[in-house]
C-alpha positions, 0 to 999 in steps of 0.5 A, a space after each residue: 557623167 558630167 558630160 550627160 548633165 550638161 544642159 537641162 533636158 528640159 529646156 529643148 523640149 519646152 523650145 520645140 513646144 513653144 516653136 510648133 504652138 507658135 506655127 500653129 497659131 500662124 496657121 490658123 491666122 493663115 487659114 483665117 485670113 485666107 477664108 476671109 478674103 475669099 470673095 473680096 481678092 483673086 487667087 493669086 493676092 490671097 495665096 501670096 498673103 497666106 505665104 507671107 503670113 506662113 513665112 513669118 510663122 515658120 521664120 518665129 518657129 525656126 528662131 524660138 527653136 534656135 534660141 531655146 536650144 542655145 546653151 548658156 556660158 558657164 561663169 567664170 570662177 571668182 579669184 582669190 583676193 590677195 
């Protein structure tokens, strides 16, 4: 039974939440960025910035994701004084 209650089932979700709210805000500045340079870049320029700023969204998820599901380490129990 203590092995269930081990870690907070809260706390992965809220980790998963954060990491698709993050992607998402990435991908607007993307999609932004990509309709903005429409008439001032060729093709090739605006898609390797979209790529670079799709990167560092999928880089931000993936490590919000990761260091949310990190389990924390238990502390030691005091000793008794002799």
């Amino acid at each position: 039974m203590t092995l269930l209650m081990d870690v907070a089932p809260v706390a992965n979700g809220v980790g998963v939440i954060a990491a698709v709210v993050f992607f998402l805000i990435f991908l607007a500045v993307a999609f932004v960025a990509f309709k903005m340079l429409k008439r001032s870049l060729k093709m090739a320029f605006r898609v390797a910035i979209v790529v670079v700023i799709l990167t560092i969204a999928v880089a931000g998820s993936v490590a919000l994701w990761a260091f949310s599901a990190s389990k924390t380490r238990p502390q030691p129990r005091p000793t008794q004084p002799r």
